[in-house]
N, C-alpha and C positions, 0 to 999 in steps of 0.2 A: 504493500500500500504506500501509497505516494506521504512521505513526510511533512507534507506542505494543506496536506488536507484536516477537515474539519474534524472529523474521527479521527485522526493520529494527535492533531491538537487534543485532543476532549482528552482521549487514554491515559495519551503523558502527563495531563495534569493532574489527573484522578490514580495514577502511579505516582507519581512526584510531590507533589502540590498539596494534594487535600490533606488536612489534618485530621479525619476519625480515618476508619479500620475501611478498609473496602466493604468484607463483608455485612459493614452496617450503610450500607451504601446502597440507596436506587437509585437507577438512571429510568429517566422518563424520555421515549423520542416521540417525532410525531409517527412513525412507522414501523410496521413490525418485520419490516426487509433490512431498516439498518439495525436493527439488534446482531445479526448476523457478521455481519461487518463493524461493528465495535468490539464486538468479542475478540474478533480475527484481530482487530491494530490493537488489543490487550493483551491480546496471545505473544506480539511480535514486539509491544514494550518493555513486559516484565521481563528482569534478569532470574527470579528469583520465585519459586512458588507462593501462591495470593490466595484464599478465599474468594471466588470473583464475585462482581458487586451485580446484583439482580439487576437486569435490562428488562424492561417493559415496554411498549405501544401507552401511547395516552389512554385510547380507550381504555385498555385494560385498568391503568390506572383510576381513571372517574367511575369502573363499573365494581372497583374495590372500596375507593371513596362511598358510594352510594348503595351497594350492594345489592345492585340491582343488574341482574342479568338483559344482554343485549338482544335484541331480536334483529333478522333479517328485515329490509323491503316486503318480501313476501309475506311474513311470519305477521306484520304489522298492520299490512292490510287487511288479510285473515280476520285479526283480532278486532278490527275496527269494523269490519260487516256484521262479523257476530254483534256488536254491542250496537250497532247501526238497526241489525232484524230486530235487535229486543225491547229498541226506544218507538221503534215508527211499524205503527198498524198496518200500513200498506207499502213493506218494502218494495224499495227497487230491484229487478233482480241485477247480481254481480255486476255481469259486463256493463250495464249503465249505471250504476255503484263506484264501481272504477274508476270510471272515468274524472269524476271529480274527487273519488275518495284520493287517489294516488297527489293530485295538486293540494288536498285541503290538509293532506298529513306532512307534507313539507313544509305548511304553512306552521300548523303546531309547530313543527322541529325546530323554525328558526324563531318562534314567539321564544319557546322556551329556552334554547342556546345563550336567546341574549338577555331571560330571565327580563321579559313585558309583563306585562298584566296580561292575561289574555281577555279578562272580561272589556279592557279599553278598548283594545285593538278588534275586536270581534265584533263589538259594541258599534267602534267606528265604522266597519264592514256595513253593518245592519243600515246606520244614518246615511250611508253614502248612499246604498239605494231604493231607500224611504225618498231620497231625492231625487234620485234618477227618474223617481214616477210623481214628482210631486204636481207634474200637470193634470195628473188623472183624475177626476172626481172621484171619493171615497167610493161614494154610491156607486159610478162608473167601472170600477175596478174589473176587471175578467178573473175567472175563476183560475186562467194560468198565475196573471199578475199575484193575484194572491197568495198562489200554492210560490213561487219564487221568492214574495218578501219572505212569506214564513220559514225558508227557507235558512236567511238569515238571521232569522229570528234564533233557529233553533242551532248557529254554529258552539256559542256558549256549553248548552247543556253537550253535543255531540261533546265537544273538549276534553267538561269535566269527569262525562259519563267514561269515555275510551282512559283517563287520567288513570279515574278511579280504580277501573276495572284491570287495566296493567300493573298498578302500584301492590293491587293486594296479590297478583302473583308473584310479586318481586322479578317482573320482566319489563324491557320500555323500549321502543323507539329512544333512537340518540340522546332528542333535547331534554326529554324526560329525566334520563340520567343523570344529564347535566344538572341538571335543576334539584335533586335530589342531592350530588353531591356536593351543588352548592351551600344546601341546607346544612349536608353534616360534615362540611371539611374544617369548621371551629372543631369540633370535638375532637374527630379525627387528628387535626394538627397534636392537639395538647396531648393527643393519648399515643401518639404515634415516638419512638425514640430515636428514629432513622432519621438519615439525611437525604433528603430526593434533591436528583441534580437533573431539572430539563434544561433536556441539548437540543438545538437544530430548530423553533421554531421560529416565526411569523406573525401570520394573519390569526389572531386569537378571539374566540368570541365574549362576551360578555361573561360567561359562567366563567370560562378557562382565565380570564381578566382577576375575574375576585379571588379562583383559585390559589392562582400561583401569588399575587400578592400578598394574600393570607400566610401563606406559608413564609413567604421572606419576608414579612415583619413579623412574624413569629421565631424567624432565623431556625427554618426545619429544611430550608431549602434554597439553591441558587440558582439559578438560570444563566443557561451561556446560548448566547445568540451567535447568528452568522451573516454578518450584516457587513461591507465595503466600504470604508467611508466617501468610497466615491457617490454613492447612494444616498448613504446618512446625509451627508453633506451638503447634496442638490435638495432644496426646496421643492424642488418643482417631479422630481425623480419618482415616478411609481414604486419602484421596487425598494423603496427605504419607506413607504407612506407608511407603514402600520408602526417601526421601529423608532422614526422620527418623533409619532406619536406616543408611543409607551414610555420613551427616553423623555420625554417632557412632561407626562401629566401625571405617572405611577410616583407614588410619595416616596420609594424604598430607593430613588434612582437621585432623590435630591442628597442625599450623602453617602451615595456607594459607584462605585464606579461599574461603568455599563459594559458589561463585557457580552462577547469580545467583537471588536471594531477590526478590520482584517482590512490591508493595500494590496489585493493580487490581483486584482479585475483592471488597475494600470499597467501590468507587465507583460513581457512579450506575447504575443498572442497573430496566429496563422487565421486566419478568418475566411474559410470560403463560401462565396452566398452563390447558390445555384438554382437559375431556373431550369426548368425541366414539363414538357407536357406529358397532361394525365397522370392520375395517381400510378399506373403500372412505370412508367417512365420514372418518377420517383422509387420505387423497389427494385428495379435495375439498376439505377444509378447506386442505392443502397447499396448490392451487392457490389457490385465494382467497385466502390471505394472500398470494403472491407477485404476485398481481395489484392487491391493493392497494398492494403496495410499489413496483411498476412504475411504478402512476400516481402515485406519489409523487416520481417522479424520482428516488430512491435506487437508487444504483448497484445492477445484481444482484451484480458482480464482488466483493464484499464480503458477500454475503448465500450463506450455506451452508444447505443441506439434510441434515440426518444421518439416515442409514435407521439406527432401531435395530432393525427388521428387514428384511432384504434383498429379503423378499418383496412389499416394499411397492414396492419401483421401479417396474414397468410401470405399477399401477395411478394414482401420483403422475408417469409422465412421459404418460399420457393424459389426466390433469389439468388438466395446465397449460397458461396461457391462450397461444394460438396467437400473439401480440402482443412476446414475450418474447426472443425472436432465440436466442441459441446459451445451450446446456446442455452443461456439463461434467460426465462420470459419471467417477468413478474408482471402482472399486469391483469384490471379487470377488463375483461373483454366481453360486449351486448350479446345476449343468447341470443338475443333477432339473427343474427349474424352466425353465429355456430351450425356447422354443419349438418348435426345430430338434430339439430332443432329443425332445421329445414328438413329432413326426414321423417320426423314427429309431424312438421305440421303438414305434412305430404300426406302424412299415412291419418290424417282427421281428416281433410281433405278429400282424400277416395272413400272413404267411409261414409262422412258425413251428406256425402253429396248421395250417394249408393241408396241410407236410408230415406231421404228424401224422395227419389225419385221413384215413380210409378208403383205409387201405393208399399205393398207388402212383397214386391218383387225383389229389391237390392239388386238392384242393377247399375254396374261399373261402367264408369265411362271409362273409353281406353285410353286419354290421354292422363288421367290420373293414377289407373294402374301402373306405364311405362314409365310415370313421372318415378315411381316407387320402386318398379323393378331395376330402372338406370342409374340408382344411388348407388354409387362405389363403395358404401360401407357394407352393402348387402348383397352383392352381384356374385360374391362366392359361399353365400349361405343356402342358396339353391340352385340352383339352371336358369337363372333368370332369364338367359340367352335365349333358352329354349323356349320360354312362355311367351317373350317377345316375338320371337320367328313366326310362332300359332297364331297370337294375335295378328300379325301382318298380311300372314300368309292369307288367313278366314276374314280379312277385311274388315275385322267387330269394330265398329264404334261403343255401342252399348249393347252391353251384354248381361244376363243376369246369372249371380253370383253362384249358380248351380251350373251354369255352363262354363265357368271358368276351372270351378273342380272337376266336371267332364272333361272336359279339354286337356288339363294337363295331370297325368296317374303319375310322375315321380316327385309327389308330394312327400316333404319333411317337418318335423314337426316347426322348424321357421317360418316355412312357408304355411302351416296350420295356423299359428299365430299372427301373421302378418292381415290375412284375407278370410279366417275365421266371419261368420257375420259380429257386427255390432249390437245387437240386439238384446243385450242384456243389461244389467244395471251397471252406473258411470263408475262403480267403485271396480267392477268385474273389468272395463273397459281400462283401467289404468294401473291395475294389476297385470291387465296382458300388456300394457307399453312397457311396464317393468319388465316383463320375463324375455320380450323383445331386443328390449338394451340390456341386458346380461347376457343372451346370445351376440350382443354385437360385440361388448367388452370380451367376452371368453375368445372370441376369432380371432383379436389383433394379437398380430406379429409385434411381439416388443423383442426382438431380434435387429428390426428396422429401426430402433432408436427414437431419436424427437419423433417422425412422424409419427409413431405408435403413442406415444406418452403426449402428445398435443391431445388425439382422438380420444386418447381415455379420460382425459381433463373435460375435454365437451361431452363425454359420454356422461361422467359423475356431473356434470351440470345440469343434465336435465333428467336424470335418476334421481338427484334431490329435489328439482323440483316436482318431479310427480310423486313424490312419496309425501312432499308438503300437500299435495292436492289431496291424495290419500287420507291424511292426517285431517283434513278439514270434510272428505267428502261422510266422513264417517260419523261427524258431529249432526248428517244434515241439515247444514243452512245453504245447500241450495239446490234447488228443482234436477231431477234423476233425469235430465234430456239432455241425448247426445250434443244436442247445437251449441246447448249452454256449458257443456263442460269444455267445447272447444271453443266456447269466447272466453268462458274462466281461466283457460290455460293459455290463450293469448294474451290475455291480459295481464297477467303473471307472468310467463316468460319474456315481458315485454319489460318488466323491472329485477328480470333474475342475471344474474352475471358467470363469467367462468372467469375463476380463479387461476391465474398458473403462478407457481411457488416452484421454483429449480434449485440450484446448486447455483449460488449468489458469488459463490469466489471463486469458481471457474470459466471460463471460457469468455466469450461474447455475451454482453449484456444488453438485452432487448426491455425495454420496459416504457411505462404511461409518463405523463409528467410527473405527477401527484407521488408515485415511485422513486423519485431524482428526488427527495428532500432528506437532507442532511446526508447525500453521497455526494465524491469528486470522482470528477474522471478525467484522464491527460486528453482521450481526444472523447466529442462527444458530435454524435450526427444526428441532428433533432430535423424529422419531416415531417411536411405541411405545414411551412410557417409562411400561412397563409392568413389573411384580414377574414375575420369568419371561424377560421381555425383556432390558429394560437396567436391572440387570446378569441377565446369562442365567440366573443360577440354580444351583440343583447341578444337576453331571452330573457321572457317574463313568463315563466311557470308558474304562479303566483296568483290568487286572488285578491293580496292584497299589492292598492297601486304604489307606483314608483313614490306619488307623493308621503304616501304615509311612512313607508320605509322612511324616507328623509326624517322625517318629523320625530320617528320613535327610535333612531340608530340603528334600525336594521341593515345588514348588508344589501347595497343594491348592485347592477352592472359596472361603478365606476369602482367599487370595493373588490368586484371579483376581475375585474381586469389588473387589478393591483399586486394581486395572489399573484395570475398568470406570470406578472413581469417581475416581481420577486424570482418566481421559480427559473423564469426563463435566463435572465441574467445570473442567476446563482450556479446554472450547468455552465456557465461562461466563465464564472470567477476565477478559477483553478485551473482551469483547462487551456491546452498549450495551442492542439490543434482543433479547429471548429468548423464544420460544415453546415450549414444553413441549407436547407433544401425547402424551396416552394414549388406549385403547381404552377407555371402561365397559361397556363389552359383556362379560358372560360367559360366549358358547356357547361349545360344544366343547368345545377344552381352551384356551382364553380363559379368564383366572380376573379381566378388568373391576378388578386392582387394580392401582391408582397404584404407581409405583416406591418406594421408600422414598428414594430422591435428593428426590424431588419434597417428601415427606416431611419430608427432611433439611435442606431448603431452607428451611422453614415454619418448623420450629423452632429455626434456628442464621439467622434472618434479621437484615442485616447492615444499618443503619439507613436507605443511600440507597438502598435495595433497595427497588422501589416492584412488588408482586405482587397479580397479578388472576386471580381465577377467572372461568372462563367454563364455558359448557355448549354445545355447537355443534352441532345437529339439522341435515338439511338441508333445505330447503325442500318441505314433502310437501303435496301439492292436498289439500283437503278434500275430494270428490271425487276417484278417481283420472278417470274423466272424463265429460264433459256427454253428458245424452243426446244420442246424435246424431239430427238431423234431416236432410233431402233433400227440398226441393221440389220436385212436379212440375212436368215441362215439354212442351212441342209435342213433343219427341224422345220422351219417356217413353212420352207416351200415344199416340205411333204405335208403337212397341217393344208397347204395352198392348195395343191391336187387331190387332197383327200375332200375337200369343200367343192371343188370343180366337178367331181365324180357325180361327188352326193346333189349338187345343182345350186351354183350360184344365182340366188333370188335377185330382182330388177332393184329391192330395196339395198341391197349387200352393197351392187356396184355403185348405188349414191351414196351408200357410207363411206365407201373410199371414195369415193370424189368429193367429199363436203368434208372429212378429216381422217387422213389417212391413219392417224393414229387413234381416235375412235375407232376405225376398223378393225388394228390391231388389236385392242385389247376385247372389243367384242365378241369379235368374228374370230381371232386367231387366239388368242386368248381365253376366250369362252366366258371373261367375266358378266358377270351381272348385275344389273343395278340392285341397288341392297331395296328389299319388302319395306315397303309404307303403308300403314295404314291410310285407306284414300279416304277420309271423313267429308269430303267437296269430292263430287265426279270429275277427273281429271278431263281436259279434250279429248286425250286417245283413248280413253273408258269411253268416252258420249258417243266418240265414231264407233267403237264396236259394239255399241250398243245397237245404233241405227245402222251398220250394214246389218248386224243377226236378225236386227224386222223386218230391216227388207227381203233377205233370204227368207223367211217363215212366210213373206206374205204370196210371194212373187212364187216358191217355190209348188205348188199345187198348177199353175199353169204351165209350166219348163215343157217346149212343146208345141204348145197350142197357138192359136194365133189371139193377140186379146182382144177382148171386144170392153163396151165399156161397163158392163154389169161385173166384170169382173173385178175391176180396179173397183168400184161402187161397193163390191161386197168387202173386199179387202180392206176400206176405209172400216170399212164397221168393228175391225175386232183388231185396229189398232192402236188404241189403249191397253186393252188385254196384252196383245204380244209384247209391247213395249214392257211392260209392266214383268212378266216375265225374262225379258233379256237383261231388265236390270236387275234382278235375286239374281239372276244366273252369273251377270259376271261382277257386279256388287255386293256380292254373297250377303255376308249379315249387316250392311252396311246402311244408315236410316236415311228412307227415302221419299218419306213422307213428311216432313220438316223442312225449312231453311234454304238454303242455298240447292241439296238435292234434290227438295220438289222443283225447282225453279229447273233444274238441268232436267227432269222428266218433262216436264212442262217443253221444254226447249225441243226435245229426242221426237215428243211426241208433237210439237209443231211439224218438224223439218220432214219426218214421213208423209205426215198429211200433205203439206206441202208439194214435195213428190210425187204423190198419188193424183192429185188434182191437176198437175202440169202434166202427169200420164194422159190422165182423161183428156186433157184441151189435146194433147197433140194425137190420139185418136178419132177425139171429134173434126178435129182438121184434114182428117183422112189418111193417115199416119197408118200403114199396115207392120206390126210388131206381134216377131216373134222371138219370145223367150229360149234361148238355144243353153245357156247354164247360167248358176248363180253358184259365187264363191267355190268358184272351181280351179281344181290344181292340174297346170297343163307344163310339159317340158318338152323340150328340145335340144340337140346335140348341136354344140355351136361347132360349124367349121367355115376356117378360111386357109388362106393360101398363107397367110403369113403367123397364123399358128397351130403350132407343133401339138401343145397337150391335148389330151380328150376333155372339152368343156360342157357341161351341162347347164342349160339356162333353165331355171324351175319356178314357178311363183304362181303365186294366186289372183285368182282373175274376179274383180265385184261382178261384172256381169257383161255375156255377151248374148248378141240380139241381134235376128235380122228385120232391118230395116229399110220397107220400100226395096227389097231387092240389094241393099249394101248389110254387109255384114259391121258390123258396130261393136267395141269392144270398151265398156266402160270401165271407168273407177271414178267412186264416190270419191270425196274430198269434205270432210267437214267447215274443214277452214275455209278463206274465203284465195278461190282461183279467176283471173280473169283471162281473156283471149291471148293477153300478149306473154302470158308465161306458158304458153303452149307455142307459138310461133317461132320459126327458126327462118334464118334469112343464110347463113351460112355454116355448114359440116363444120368447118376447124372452130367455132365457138362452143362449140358442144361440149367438149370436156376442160374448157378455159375457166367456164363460171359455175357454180354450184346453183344459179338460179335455174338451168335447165338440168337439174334433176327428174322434174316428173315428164319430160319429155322422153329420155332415157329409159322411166320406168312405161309409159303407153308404148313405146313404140317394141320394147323387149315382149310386152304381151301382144305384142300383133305377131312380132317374129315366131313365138312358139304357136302360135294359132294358124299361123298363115298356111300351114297344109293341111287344116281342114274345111276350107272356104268353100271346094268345092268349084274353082273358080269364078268363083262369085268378089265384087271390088271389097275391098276393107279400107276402115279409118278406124281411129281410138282416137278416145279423148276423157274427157274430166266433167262431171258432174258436181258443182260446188255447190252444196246447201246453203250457202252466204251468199250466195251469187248465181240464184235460182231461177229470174227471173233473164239471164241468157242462155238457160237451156242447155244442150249438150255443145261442150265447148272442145272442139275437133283438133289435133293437131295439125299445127297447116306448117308446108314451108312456103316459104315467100321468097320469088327470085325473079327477079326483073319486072316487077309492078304486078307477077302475075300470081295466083295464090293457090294452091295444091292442099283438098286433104285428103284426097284417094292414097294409099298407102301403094306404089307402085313398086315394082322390083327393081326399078334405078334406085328411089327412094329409101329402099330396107339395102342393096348394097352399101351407099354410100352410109345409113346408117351402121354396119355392120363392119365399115373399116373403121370405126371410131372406136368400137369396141374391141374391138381389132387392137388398135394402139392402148387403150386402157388394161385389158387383159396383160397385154404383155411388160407391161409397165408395172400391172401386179408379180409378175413373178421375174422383174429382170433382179438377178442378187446384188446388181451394183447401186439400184437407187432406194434408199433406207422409205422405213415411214416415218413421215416427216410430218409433224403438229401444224394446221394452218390456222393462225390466229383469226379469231371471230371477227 
């Protein structure tokens, strides 16, 4: 430990210095992290074996004082509904309880800290909006207005009743304490024989005020401050505001001297202020410094990490470089935020929606299951994978809860308890999230180190809290319905925290601000010292206003910004090297400006103070990345003619011609795109849907010639079909709802549609006969300039003869017009990927064209968006003049394009090569 620090001062003096026995000795700090680390600089003072002198936390001190045990946030609220059901006839339930219980017990806390009257201050409350309505007529009044003043009315008795009712179990919220131990630290002092030494504080409130000076003019006690006189000094200095004042007003300080006054915040000092965008660009950058300081050989054990926002830990402890060895967190971190919690409230979540919906069925929605089964702390407690694929595969949106135990037989008892119904009582439901999080703790790998000992911290975070839930659902004070026990448990995880407590004298040191009091560190890298951040800013949690605070001494925004800069310049004091990291980002609610510390640093800079701006991006490709290439190989191009054998489809060949490298991993590769649940009817679902009704409708005539009673009857029992083809490739998919009624609605326009333009172009004299529908036709490709055996293979929407020409269609959902059929020139054909579907009509005339029969051929495109031109023909255009007779000049010159493409698939010199969109 550095000899220049607050703790090696305190140790040496309390070795050297003090005149009673150690062992009659307490030290008081403000926190129970530097107990640790005083010990450690007494450890490394003595020469000589000592009786060591009791170290305590304050708290612990005021709850010996007062002998009153402390309660949790949680524990407190708990305690104040109970006594809230027992005062008011017609409680509220919890979650709107809550809502103002959690602000009205802060307000107690700080009445009582700073030892008010509460009947004043409460009293005031009440007057304040007696006048807020004082325009109302009495008589006027609304029966809300009423039920709100009384509301004030009744803050007093709430006070005294919760006072009451915590006092006789000898349990209390904070202020309570306080106030208690203000009562009995006269007796206490006289009857106590020890000497208490507080070290390291500050900002003190009123109770802690009468404390400690009771005791020093009683001479039971000293206090040793850490305070700069560069601070003390400045009038005008936040960070000396509370010192300045205790130094002038406390009677014990007019004939003793104020220790201790410390000059190290003028001496040499490295100062780097860096901006940085986005908070992940701060935890990078985190990491990067700490790794250059590793390779420096600089101890980390002296090197602090300050989150001045807590939400930055995961991101900075995935940071950092793996080379680093042990990480120390102390720090309270929001269960909002904890991982475990987000799995908790995942798993209320799919339940709670389950029981809600359609009646006594329990039925899952699927994006609340996946949400649960894709939680990496649970992904190797069953086959998650495997549940996932079935849902993908069977296309469930909502499903109920007996078809998901159908569905999947390698059930465990995790997976029993995860998806078990809910249907039992709120005490049974939170005994299963117990046995749930003891399955999750029993699976972690503590072989992996922090990461495993992080998880088990947020695991015990929210096991105590449901076992607090426990603990109260058992009293019942409140209603046994699912909804309410997961707004209770939102409500409560919403003021529960996780604790991490590590190994304080080894490694890197990660910790809060409020953790940095009465420690030194040589270097310290505090981030997000950001205006908003550090210092946090206004906030009025509070019912009562700013003005009253002023009036009765409470702490307001200008008091707690004062703390902030206390702390923030005290990680500065001692420290050699300093890293200032802000955000200059300003989305959201990001406002990208520097603190005013940073600020304050710039303009009051003290002459060995050596400060560097930096700007820290992180390393971005100019490129995000190289086209990819893939050479062919002997494996390729047997993979090549095993696909030519088997029959390259008209679709295959515009996949290599629109991205050779989709083709590879497609087509030569055989990947596939990973199963989606489709909850929306994709486009290419709505096309298959409407060619299978056209095939069902059309198919009964294949044959015949149609007349128009036929297309007439076929309108009638196209809703049915439709209706059908969507179960069939929609599988369990809801389709009577939302967005997929609107696509049946859609499926089932565009047939009609079709049908009707049938009719006009029969009634216009139109002779049509059905010759197949969704038929698989092939042919053996040969030319003079290729060698291999090719087989051309595909599926054809529909062919027809028409008025004596043979017609070879395909549907198109999307919308097609005339000029993406037309071709003016052979060599543009395989230049642009816009004439794909010319490619693919013209490859279904080629395998058709020997059974015409001699009869002329054309293909073309049928767009349901672009219905109203009818069958849209391939034409080529050459010299003003316009062709859509498919001629055998026509399918040659087509067929040495193919020609060239073919061989360009399997030449081994030209790789596949990615064409950027």
């Amino acid at each position: 430990m550095d000899t220049n620090s607050f703790l090696y001062k305190l140790s040496h003096h309390i070795i050297y210095n003090l005149s009673v026995s150690t062992d009659n000795v307490t030290i008081i700090l403000p926190s129970k992290r530097a107990k640790i680390f005083l010990t450690e600089a007494l450890k490394n003072t003595i020469t000589k074996t000592i009786i060591a002198p009791e170290i305590i936390s304050i708290e612990d001190f005021i709850q010996e004082v007062s002998q009153i045990r402390s309660l949790d946030a949680i524990e407190v609220l708990f305690q104040f509904y109970e006594v809230y059901t027992q005062i008011e006839k017609n409680p509220e339930e919890f979650e709107l309880f809550a809502n103002w219980g959690k602000i009205l017990l802060q307000d107690f806390n700080e009445i009582d800290r700073y030892l008010l009257d509460p009947e004043k201050i409460l009293k005031y409350l009440e007057n304040i909006k007696e006048i807020e309505h004082w325009a109302v007529d009495v008589d006027k009044r609304t029966e809300m207005i009423e039920k709100h003043l009384l509301f004030w009315k009744k803050l007093p008795h709430y006070y005294h009743t919760l006072y009451a009712h915590l006092l006789e179990s000898k349990k209390g919220y904070q202020g309570l304490i306080y106030r208690e131990a203000k009562k009995n630290i006269e007796s206490f002092t006289k009857n106590t024989t020890k000497t208490y030494l507080f070290a390291g504080f500050n900002a003190l409130n009123k109770a802690e005020e009468h404390i400690f000076q009771q005791m020093l003019l009683q001479d039971k006690a000293r206090v040793f401050w850490d305070i700069d006189e560069a601070f003390l000094n400045d009038p005008f200095h936040d960070a000396g505001l509370f010192a300045r004042k205790i130094k002038s007003e406390w009677k014990y300080y007019k004939n003793h001297p104020f220790e201790w006054i410390n000059n190290t915040f003028s001496e040499e000092k490295n100062i780097q202020i860096i901006a940085t965008p986005k908070n992940i660009g701060q935890a990078k950058l985190v990491g990067s410094i700490i790794n250059d300081i590793s390779i420096s050989n600089i101890k980390l054990e002296n090197t602090a990490v300050v989150l001045g926002d807590e939400n930055l830990l995961l991101p900075i402890l995935y940071s950092l470089p793996e080379a680093i060895g042990n990480v120390n967190i102390t720090m309270g971190y929001s269960s909002k935020n904890n991982p475990i919690q987000l799995f908790v409230d995942r798993l209320f979540k799919m339940h709670t929606n389950a029981v809600s919906r359609q009646g006594k069925q329990y039925v899952f929605y699927y994006k609340d299951v996946l949400d649960v089964l894709h939680n990496p702390l649970t992904t190797n407690l069953f086959d998650a994978e495997k549940l996932s694929s079935l849902i993908k595969r069977n296309n469930f949106t909502y499903f109920s809860h007996q078809t998901l135990f159908d569905l999947f037989r390698d059930r465990n008892d995790f997976f029993e308890l995860v998806f078990a119904k809910w249907d039992s009582s709120s005490l049974d439901i939170l005994e299963r999230i117990n046995a749930i999080l003891l399955k999750i703790k029993s699976a972690l790998d503590y072989s992996k180190e922090e990461d495993e000992k992080i998880t088990n911290a947020f695991v015990y975070s929210i096991y105590l809290v449901i076992n607090k839930l426990i603990n109260y659902y058992t009293k019942n004070i409140f209603s046994d319905k699912i909804e309410t026990l997961y707004q209770v448990y939102k409500q409560v995880v919403d003021i529960a925290e996780v604790s991490f407590e590590g190994e304080p004298l080894e490694g890197l040191q990660i910790m809060g601000v409020l953790e940095s009091r009465t420690l030194d560190f040589e270097t310290v890298i505090i981030t997000s010292v950001n205006e908003g951040k550090f210092p946090s800013g206004k906030s009025n949690n509070s019912f009562i206003p700013y003005d009253v605070k002023r009036e009765y001494g409470l702490p307001t925004y200008k008091e707690k910004d004062a703390i902030y800069t206390y702390h923030f310049y005290h990680l500065l004091q001692r420290a050699k090297n300093i890293y200032l990291i802000y955000n200059v980002d300003s989305d959201g609610f990001e406002s990208g400006e520097k603190s005013r510390f940073i600020t304050q640093l710039e303009v009051e800079k003290k002459s060995k103070h050596t400060i560097t701006h930096h700007l820290y991006n992180a390393m971005v490709p100019a490129k995000v990345s190289n086209t990819m290439l893939v050479e062919k190989t002997e494996s390729i191009l047997a993979r090549l003619q095993e696909m030519a054998q088997a029959g390259f489809s008209p679709s295959t060949l515009t996949t290599y011609l629109r991205n050779p490298i989709q083709f590879y991993f497609q087509r030569i590769l055989r990947i596939k795109e990973v199963d989606e649940v489709e909850e929306n009817i994709a486009v290419n679902t709505l096309g298959t849907i409407i060619h299978g009704a056209l095939e069902v409708l059309y198919t009964p005539y294949i044959g015949k010639i149609l007349i128009e009673k036929d297309v007439t009857d076929a309108l009638l029992l196209v809703e049915q079909v439709v209706f059908q083809k969507f179960k069939e490739i929609y599988k369990e998919g809801e389709i009577k709802k939302g967005k997929n009624l609107l696509a049946f609605e859609v499926a089932k326009r565009n047939v009609i549609n079709f049908l009707k333009y049938e009719i006009e172009q029969i009634k216009n004299g139109d002779q049509i006969q059905i010759i197949a529908l969704e038929e698989t036709f092939e042919r053996v490709f040969e030319h003079k300039n290729i060698s291999e055996k090719i087989i051309i293979k595909g599926n054809v929407d529909r062919i027809e003869n028409r008025n004596g020409t043979i017609r070879i269609i395909d549907y198109k959902t999307g919308k097609v017009e005339q000029k993406d059929v037309t071709l003016t020139q052979w060599e543009n054909l395989l230049k642009d990927s816009k004439y794909d579907k010319i490619i693919q009509i013209l490859a279904y005339a080629f395998m058709y064209s020997t059974h015409t029969k001699g009869l002329p051929i054309e293909a073309g495109i049928i767009s349901f968006k672009n219905l109203k031109s009818g069958f849209l023909p391939f034409t080529f255009k050459e010299d003003k003049i316009s062709t859509t007779i498919i001629s055998d000049e026509i399918m040659d010159s087509y067929l040495d394009q193919i020609a060239i493409l073919i061989n360009e698939l399997f030449d081994l010199n030209i790789p596949f090569t990615e064409k950027e969109n």
